[in-house]
C-alpha positions as semicolon CSV with decimal commas, in nm:
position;residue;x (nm);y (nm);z (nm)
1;X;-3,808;-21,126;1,480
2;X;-3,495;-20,864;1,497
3;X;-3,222;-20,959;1,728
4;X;-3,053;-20,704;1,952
5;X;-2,732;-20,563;2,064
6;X;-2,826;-20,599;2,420
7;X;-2,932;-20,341;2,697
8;X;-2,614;-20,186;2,714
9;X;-2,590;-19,920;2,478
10;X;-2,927;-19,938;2,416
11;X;-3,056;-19,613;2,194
12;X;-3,435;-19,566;2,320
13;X;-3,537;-19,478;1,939
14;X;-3,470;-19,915;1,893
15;X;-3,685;-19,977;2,193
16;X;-3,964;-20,051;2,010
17;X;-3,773;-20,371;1,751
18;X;-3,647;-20,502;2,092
19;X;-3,694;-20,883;2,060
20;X;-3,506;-21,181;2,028
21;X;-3,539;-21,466;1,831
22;X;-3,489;-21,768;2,090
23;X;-3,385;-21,979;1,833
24;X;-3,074;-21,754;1,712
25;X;-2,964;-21,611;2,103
26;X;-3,117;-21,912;2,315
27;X;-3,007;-21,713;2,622
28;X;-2,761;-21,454;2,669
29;X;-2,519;-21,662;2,882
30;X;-2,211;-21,557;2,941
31;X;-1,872;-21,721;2,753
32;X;-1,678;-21,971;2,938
33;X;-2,006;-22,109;3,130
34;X;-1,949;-22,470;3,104
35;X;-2,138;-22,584;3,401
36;X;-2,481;-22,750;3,365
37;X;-2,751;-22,476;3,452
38;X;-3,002;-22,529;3,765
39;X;-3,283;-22,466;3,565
40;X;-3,301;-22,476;3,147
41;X;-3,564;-22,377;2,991
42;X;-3,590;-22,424;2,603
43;X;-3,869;-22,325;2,385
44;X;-4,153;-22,287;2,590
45;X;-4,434;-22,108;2,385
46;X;-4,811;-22,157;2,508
47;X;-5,137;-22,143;2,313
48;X;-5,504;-22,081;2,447
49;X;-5,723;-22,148;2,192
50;X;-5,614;-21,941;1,838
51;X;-5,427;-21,685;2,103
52;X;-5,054;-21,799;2,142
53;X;-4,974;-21,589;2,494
54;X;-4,603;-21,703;2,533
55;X;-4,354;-21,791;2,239
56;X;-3,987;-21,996;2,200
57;X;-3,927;-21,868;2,583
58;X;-3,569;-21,983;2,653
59;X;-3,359;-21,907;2,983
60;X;-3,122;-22,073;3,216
61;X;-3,084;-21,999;3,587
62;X;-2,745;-22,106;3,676
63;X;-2,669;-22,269;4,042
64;X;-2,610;-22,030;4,291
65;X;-2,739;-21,706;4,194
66;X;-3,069;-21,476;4,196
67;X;-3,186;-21,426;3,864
68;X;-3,479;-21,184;3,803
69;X;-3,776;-21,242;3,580
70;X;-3,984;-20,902;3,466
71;X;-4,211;-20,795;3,258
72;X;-4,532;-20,578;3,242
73;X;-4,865;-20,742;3,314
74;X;-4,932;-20,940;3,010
75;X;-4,595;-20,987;2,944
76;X;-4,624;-21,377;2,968
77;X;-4,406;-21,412;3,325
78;X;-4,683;-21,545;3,520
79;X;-4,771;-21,771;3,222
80;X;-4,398;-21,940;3,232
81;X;-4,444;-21,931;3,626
82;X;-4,757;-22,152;3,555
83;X;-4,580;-22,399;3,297
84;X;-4,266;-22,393;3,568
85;X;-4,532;-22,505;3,862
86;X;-4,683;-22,776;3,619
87;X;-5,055;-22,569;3,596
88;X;-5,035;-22,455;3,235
89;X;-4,967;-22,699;2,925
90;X;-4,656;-22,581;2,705
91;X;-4,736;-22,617;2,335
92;X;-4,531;-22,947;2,236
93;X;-4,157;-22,893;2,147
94;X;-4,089;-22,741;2,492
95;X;-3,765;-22,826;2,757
96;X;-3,762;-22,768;3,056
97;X;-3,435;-22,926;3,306
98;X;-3,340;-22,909;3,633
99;X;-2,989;-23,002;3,669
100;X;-2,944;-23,160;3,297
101;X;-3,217;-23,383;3,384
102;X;-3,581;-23,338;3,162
103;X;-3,839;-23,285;3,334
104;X;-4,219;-23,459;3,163
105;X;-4,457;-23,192;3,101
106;X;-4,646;-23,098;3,188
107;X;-4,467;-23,059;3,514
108;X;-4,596;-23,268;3,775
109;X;-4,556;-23,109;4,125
110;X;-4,435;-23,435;4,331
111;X;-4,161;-23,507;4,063
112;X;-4,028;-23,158;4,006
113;X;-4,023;-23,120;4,433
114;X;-3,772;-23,502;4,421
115;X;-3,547;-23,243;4,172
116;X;-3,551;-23,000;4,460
117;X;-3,781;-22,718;4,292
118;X;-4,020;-22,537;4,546
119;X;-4,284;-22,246;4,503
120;X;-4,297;-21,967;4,697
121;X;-4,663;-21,780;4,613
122;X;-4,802;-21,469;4,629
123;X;-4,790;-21,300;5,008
124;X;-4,559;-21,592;5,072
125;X;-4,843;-21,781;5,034
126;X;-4,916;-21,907;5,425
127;X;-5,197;-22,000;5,606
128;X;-5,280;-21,740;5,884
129;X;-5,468;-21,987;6,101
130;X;-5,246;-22,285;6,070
131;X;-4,913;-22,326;6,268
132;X;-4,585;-22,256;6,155
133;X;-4,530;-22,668;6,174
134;X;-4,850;-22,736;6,011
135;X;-4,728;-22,456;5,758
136;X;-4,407;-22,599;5,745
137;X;-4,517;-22,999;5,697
138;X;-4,863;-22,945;5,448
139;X;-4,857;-23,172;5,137
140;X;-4,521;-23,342;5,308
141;X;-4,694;-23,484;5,584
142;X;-4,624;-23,831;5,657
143;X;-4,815;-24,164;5,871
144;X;-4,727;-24,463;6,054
145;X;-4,744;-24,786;5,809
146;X;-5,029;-24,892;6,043
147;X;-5,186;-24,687;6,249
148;X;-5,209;-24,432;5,933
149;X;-5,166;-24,157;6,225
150;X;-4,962;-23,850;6,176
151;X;-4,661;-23,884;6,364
152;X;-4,589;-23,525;6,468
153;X;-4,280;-23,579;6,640
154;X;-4,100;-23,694;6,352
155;X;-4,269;-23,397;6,150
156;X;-4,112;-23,156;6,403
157;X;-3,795;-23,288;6,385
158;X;-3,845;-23,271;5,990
159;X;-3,907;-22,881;6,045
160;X;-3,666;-22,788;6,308
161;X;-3,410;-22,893;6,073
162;X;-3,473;-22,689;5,840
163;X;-3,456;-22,384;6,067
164;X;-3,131;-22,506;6,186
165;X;-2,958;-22,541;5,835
166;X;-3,150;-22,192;5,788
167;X;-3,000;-22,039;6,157
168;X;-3,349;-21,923;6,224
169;X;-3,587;-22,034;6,477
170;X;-3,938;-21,958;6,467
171;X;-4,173;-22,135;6,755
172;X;-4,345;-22,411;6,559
173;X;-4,668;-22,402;6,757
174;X;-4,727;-22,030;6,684
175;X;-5,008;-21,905;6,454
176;X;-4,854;-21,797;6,152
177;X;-5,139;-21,535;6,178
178;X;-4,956;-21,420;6,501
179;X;-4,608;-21,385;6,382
180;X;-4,447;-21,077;6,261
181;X;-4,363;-20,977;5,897
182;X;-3,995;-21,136;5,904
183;X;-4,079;-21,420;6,086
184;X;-4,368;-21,521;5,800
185;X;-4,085;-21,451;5,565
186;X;-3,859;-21,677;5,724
187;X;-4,094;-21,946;5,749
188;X;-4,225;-21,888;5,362
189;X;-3,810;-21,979;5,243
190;X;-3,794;-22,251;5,557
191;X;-4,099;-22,400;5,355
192;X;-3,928;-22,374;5,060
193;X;-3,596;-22,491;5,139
194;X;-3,684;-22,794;5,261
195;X;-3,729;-22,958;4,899
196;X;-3,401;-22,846;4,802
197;X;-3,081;-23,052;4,820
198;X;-2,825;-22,878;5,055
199;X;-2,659;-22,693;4,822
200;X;-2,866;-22,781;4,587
201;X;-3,289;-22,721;4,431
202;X;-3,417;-22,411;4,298
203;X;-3,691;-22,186;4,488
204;X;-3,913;-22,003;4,263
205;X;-4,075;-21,668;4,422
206;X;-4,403;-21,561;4,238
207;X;-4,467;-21,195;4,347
208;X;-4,347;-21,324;4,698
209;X;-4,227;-20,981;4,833
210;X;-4,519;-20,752;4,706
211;X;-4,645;-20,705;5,043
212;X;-4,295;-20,672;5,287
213;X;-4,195;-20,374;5,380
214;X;-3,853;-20,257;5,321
215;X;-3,687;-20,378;5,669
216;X;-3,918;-20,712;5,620
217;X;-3,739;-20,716;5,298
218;X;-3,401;-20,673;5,442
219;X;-3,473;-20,982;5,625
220;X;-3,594;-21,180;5,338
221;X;-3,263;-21,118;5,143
222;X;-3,049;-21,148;5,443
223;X;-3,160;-21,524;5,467
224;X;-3,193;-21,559;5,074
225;X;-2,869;-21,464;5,006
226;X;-2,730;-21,726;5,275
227;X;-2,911;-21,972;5,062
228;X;-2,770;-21,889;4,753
229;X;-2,449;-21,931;4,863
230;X;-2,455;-22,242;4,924
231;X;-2,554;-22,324;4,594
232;X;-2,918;-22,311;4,608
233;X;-3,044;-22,054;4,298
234;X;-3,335;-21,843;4,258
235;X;-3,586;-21,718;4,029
236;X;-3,727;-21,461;4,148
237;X;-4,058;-21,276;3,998
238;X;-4,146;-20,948;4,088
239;X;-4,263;-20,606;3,974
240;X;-4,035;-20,410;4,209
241;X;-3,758;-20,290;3,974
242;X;-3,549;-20,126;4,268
243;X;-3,566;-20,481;4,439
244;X;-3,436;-20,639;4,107
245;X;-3,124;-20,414;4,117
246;X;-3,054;-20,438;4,467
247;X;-3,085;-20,822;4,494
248;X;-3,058;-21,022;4,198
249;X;-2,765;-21,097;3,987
250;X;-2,905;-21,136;3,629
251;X;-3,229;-21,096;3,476
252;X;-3,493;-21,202;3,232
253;X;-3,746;-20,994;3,052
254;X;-4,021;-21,061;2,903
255;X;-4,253;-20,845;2,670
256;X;-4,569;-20,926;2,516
257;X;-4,516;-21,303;2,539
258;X;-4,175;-21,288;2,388
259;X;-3,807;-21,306;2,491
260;X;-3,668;-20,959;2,496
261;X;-3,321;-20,995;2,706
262;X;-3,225;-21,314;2,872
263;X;-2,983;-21,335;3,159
264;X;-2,842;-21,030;3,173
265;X;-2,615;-20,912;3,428
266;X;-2,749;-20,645;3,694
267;X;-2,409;-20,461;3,747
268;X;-2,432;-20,143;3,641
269;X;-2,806;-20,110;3,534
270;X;-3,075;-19,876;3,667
271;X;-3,451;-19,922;3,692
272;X;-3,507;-19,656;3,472
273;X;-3,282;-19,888;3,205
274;X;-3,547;-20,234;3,323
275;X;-3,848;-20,004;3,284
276;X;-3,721;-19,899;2,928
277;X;-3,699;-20,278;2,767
278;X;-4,016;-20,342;2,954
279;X;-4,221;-20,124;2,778
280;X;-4,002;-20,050;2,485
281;X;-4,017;-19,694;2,517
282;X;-3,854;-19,442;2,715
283;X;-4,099;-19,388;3,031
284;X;-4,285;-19,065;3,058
285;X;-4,106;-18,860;3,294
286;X;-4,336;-18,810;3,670
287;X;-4,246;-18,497;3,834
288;X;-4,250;-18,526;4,222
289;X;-4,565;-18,433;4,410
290;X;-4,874;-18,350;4,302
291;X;-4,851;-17,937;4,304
292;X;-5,215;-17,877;4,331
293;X;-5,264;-17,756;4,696
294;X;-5,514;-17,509;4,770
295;X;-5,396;-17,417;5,118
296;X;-5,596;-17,113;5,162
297;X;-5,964;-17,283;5,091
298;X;-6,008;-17,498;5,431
299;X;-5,954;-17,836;5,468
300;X;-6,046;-18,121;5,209
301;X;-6,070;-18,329;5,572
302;X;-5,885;-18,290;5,881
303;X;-5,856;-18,594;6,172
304;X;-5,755;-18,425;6,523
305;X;-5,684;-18,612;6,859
306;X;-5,762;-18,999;6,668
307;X;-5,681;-19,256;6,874
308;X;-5,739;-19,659;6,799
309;X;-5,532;-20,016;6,858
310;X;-5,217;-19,881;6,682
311;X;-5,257;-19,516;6,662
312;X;-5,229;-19,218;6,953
313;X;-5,370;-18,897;6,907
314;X;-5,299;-18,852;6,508
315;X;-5,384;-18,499;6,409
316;X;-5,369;-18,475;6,046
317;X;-5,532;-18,213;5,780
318;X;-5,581;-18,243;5,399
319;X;-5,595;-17,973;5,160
320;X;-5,800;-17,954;4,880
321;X;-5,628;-18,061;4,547
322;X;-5,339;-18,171;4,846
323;X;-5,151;-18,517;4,793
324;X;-4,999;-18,579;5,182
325;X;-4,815;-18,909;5,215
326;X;-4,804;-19,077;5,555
327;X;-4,523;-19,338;5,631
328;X;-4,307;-19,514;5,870
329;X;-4,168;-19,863;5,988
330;X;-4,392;-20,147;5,943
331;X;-4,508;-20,123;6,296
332;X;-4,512;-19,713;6,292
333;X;-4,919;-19,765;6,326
334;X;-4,988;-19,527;5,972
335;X;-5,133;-19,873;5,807
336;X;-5,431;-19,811;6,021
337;X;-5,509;-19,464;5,927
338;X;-5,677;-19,518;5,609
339;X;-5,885;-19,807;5,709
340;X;-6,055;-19,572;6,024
341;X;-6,057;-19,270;5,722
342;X;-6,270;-19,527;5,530
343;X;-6,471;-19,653;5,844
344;X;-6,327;-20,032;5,816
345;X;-6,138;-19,978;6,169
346;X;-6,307;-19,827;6,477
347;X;-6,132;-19,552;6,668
348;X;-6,098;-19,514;7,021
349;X;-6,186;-19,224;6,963
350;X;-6,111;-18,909;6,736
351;X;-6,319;-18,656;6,529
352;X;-6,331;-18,619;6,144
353;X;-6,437;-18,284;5,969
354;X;-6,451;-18,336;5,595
355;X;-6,558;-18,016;5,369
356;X;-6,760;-17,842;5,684
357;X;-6,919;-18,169;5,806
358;X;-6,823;-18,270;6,151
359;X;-6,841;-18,689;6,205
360;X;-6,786;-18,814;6,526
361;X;-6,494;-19,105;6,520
362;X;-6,634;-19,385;6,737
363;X;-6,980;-19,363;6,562
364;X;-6,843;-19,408;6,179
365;X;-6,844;-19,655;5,950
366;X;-6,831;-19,752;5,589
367;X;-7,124;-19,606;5,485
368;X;-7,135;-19,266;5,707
369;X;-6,769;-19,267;5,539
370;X;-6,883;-19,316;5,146
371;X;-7,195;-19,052;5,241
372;X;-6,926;-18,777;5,357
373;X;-6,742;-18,778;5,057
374;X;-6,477;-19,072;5,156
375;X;-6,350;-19,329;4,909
376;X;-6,104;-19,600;5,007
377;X;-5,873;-19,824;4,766
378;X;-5,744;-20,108;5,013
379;X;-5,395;-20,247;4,973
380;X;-5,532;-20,618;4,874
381;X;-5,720;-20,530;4,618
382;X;-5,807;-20,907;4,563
383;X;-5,980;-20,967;4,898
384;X;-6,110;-20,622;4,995
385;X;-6,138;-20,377;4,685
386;X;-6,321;-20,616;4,458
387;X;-6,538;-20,882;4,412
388;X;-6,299;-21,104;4,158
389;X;-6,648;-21,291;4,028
390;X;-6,847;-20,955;3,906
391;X;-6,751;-20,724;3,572
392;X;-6,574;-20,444;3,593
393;X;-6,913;-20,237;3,566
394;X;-7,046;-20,481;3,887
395;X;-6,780;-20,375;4,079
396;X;-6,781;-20,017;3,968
397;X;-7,177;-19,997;4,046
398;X;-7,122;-20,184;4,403
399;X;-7,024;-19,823;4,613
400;X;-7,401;-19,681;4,471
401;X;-7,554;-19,962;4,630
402;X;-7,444;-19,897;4,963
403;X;-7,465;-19,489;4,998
404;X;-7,745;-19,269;5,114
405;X;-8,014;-19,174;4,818
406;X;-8,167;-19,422;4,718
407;X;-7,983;-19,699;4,810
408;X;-8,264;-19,955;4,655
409;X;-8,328;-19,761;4,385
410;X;-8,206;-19,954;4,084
411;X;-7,934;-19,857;3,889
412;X;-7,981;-19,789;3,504
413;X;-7,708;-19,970;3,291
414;X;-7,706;-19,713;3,077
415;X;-7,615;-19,445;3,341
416;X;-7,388;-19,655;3,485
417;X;-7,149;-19,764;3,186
418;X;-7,192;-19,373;3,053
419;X;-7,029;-19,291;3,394
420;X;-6,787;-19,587;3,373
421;X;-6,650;-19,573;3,010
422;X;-6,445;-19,270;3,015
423;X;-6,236;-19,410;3,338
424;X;-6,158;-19,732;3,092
425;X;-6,038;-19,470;2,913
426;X;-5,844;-19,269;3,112
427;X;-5,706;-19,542;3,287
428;X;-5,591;-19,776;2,999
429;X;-5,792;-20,040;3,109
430;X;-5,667;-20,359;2,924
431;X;-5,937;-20,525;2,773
432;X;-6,149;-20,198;2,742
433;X;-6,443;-20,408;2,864
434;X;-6,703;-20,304;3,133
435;X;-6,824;-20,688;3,094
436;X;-6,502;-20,891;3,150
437;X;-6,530;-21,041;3,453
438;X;-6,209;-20,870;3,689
439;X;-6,081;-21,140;3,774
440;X;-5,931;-21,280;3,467
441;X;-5,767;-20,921;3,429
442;X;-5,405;-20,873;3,564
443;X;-5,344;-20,709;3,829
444;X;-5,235;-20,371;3,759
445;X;-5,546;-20,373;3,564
446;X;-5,752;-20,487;3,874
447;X;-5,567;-20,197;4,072
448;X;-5,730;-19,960;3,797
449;X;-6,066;-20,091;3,861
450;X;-6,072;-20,054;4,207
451;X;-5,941;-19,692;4,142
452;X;-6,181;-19,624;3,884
453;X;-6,498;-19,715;4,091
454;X;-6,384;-19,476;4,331
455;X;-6,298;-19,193;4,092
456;X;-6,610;-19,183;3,893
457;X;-6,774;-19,028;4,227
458;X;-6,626;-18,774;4,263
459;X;-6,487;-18,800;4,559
460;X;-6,359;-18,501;4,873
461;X;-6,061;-18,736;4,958
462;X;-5,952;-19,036;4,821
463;X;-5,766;-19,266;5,052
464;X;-5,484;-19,493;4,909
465;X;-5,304;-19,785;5,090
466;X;-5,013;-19,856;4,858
467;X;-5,146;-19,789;4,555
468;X;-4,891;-19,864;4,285
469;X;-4,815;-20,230;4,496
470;X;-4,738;-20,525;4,241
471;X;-4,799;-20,329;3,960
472;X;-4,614;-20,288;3,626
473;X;-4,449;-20,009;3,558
474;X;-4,668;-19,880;3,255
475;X;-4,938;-19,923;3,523
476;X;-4,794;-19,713;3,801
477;X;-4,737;-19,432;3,532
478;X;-5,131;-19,409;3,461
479;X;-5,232;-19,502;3,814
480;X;-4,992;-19,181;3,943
481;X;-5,107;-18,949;3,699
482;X;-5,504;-19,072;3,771
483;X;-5,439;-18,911;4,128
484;X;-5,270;-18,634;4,029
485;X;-5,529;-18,557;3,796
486;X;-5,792;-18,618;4,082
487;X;-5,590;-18,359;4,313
488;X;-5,592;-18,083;4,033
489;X;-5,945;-18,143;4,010
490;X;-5,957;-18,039;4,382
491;X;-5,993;-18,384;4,562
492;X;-5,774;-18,382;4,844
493;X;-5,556;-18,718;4,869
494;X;-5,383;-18,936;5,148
495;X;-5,147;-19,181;5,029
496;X;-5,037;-19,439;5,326
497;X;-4,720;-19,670;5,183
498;X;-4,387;-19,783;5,277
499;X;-4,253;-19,696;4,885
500;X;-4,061;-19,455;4,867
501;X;-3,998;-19,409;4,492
502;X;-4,411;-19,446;4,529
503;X;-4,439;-19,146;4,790
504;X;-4,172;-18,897;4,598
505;X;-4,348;-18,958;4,279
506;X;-4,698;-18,871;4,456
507;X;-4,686;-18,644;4,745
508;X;-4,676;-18,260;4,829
509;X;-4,612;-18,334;5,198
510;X;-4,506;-18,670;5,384
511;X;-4,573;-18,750;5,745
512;X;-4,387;-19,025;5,852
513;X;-4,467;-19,179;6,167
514;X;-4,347;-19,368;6,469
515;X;-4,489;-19,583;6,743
516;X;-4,806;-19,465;6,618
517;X;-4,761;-19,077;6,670
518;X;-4,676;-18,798;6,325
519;X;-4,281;-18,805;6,436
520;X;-4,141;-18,600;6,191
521;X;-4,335;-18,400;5,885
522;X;-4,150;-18,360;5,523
523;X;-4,255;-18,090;5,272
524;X;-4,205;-18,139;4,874
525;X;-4,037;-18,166;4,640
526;X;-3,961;-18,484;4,787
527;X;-3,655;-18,719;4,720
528;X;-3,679;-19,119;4,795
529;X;-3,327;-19,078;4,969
530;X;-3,464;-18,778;5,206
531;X;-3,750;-19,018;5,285
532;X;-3,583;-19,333;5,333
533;X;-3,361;-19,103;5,599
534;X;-3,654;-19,006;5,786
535;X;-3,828;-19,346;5,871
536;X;-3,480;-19,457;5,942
537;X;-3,437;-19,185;6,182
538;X;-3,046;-19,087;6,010
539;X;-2,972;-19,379;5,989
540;X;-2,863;-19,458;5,567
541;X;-3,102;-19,756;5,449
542;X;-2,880;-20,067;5,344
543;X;-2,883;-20,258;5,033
544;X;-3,094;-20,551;5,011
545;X;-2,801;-20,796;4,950
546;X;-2,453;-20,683;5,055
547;X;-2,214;-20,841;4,798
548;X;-2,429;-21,007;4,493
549;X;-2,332;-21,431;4,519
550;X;-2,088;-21,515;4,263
551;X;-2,297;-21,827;4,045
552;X;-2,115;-22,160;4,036
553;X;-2,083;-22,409;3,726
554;X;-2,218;-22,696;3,976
């Protein structure tokens, strides 16, 4: 393997011999660090069959601090997340310490929560239809030595202390299902917490954030960054390379299963520098908007007078070849828009005209939708764009099976992979299989299925709900240009998503929105500052974490 120079003064032309050998830079820690690290991790490499998907991983997370850990799908972080959590096997040879203590390995979960180590999963990983208590208490639950009865009084007691050492209360009999965005947050690092040592533990966040939006996120680093000061650290895994410079203090990166930086500081780095030693090229420059609008041939569709639970009278029109963003606060009501556009939600009421076809609002669903032209790529892609046990061609045949035209017909397989294959193509899809079962594919590469389906009909307008969310950023790159490409083909395209690096990189026109009304209306090109202004009403968007934690030797 080469070793590098680091990321500063990085020439892109070495991108691509940007590795390190673990075993000659261990970890890139800086000199004078004497204190024992939180978390060590030594060579960790992992092996699935003759396929070795993670090799001589080393890294330490020091106590006190947020440290970052990136990578593009495939890149081996969820893999290390996995041996972290005690689900995957390291290959023999590997460390892993918490405090200067070893931990057996695999890791089992019970011993590495006594060392203070908690998980925080995917969409915070709660349980709608529990309470925040039962939330709180599950897996930690304790009963009396006879009765064997749950004694809940001493579990609430257990919980409310935690949201007192946290200086957040959140009713412990409510629904998490009921609670807002930062309250879930709040009781996703309460959770957490409570394993760790005051002062002490480490929390590990596994795509945690991918679904917050940016004042939910605000929030969640308002509280984390408490935490850390007190000498609880952080690892913190996420795609979100703006969130990774305004919130952590070093970070990791991974590339193909090996170590490419370790530890690095933050100061002073962009996203643009991240995405670089991520992909080990210099990222293909995205111009802003899509700059096919064809405003003089009628509408692609046009919505006038909708109204439904969260939205009031919504009048908006699409041009053909048209990219229009709509945006706002989390509870702004434009979440709901493409879900009625793609018949999932019922409207009050409302009338939708797509290419000369007049539809009728209250009388619409999923299938009058697909039959007008209508496609619609959900934000969870996992639980409403695909079905995770099917192939990629299964899930890109399932939309012909429930439109007008011979809907029982059968499909030919050889018609339907000719139509498929040159999406795989176009989209990178990673392996280039129609008969790998989408679930075992990452998820940018699930987020290209669900577009791809879509895309090989052809669609009048194509309806995205954050469509670049949790995705790498190779992924985004082909994902943005896919839509763009679909607009200069004429398809007209609505684009609903609090990102807005996401929505400048996509949009001719933005609509952002407020207490479910269009409240102000932004025309290209667009800048993410501009945008950020306007759901924030003037007001300048602050950083995620004021003053980064300074990371003790304890």
């Amino acid at each position: 393997m080469v070793r590098t120079e680091g990321l500063h003064g990085l020439l892109p032309e070495a991108l691509g011999c940007l590795v390190i050998d673990a075993a000659e830079a261990p970890v890139a820690v800086e000199r004078g660090d004497r204190g024992v690290p939180r978390l060590r991790v030594r060579d960790v490499s992992v092996t699935f069959g003759h396929n070795r998907v993670l090799r001589d991983i080393g890294l330490d997370v020091r106590a006190g601090e947020i440290q970052a850990l990136v990578g593009q799908n495939g890149s081996g972080k969820s893999t290390l997340a996995k041996v972290l959590t005690g689900l995957y096997v390291p290959d023999p040879g590997a460390v892993v310490e918490v405090d200067g203590e070893a931990l057996r390995l695999p890791v089992r979960p019970l011993e590495s929560r006594s060392r203070g180590v908690a998980v925080v999963h995917q969409s915070l990983g709660l349980v709608p239809e529990m309470s925040v208590l039962e939330n709180m208490r599950v897996g930690r639950l304790g009963a009396g030595r006879f009765s064997r009865r749950i004694r809940w009084s001493v579990e609430r007691e257990a919980a409310a202390g935690v949201f007192d050492r946290l200086g957040r209360h959140v009713p412990l009999d409510a629904r998490v299902s009921s609670l807002s965005e930062e309250d879930r947050a709040t009781v996703a690092i309460a959770r957490a917490l409570q394993d760790a040592p005051d002062g002490r533990g480490l929390i590990i966040f596994d795509e945690s954030t991918r679904a917050l939006s940016r004042r939910s996120l605000e929030h969640f680093y308002e509280m984390l960054d408490q935490v850390v000061r007190s000498g609880t650290s952080a690892l913190l895994i996420t795609h979100r390379l703006e969130e990774v410079i305004e919130a952590a203090d070093r970070v990791t990166v991974l590339r193909d299963g090996d170590l490419v930086e370790a530890g690095i500081p933050v100061a002073g780095l962009t996203a643009a520098d991240l995405a670089r030693v991520m992909l080990g090229r210099v990222l293909g420059a995205v111009s802003s908007g899509g700059g096919h609008a064809r405003p003089g041939a009628g509408a692609a569709a046009e919505v006038v007078d909708l109204r439904s639970a969260r939205l009031d009278g919504v009048d908006v029109r699409v041009a053909p070849g048209e990219i229009v963003g709509v945006t706002g606060l989390a509870d702004a009501g434009y979440h709901e828009l493409p879900y009625v556009l793609g018949g999932a939600v019922r409207a009050a009421s409302g009338r939708l005209e797509v290419s000369g076809t007049e539809v009728d609002l209250r009388a619409y669903g999923p299938t009058v939708a697909m039959d007008a032209g209508i496609a619609l790529v959900p934000g969870d892609r996992e639980h409403q764009g695909l079905a995770l046990e099917l192939t990629v061609a299964e899930n890109a045949a399932v939309p012909r099976t429930g439109s007008g035209g011979g809907r029982f017909a059968p499909i030919p397989r050889r018609a339907e992979l000719a139509e498929l294959q040159p999406w795989i193509d176009r989209l990178e899809l990673r392996p280039p299989d129609p008969a790998v079962v989408v679930g075992k594919l990452s998820g940018g590469n699930q987020q290209k299925v669900v577009l791809a389906k879509w895309l090989a009909r052809s669609p009048k307008l194509l309806v995205l709900h954050e469509p670049t969310q949790a995705v790498d950023v190779g992924a985004r790159e082909i994902i943005v240009n896919a839509v763009k490409d679909a607009a200069a083909d004429g398809c007209g395209v609505l684009v609903a998503s609090g990102d807005e690096n996401e929505l400048s990189m996509l949009c001719d026109r933005l609509l952002v929105f407020r207490d479910g009304r269009v409240a102000a209306e932004l025309a290209g090109p667009l800048a993410p500052d501009d945008i950020v202004d306007a759901i924030f009403t003037g007001n300048d968007r602050r950083p995620l974490r004021g003053t980064p934690s300074t990371p003790t030797d304890q």
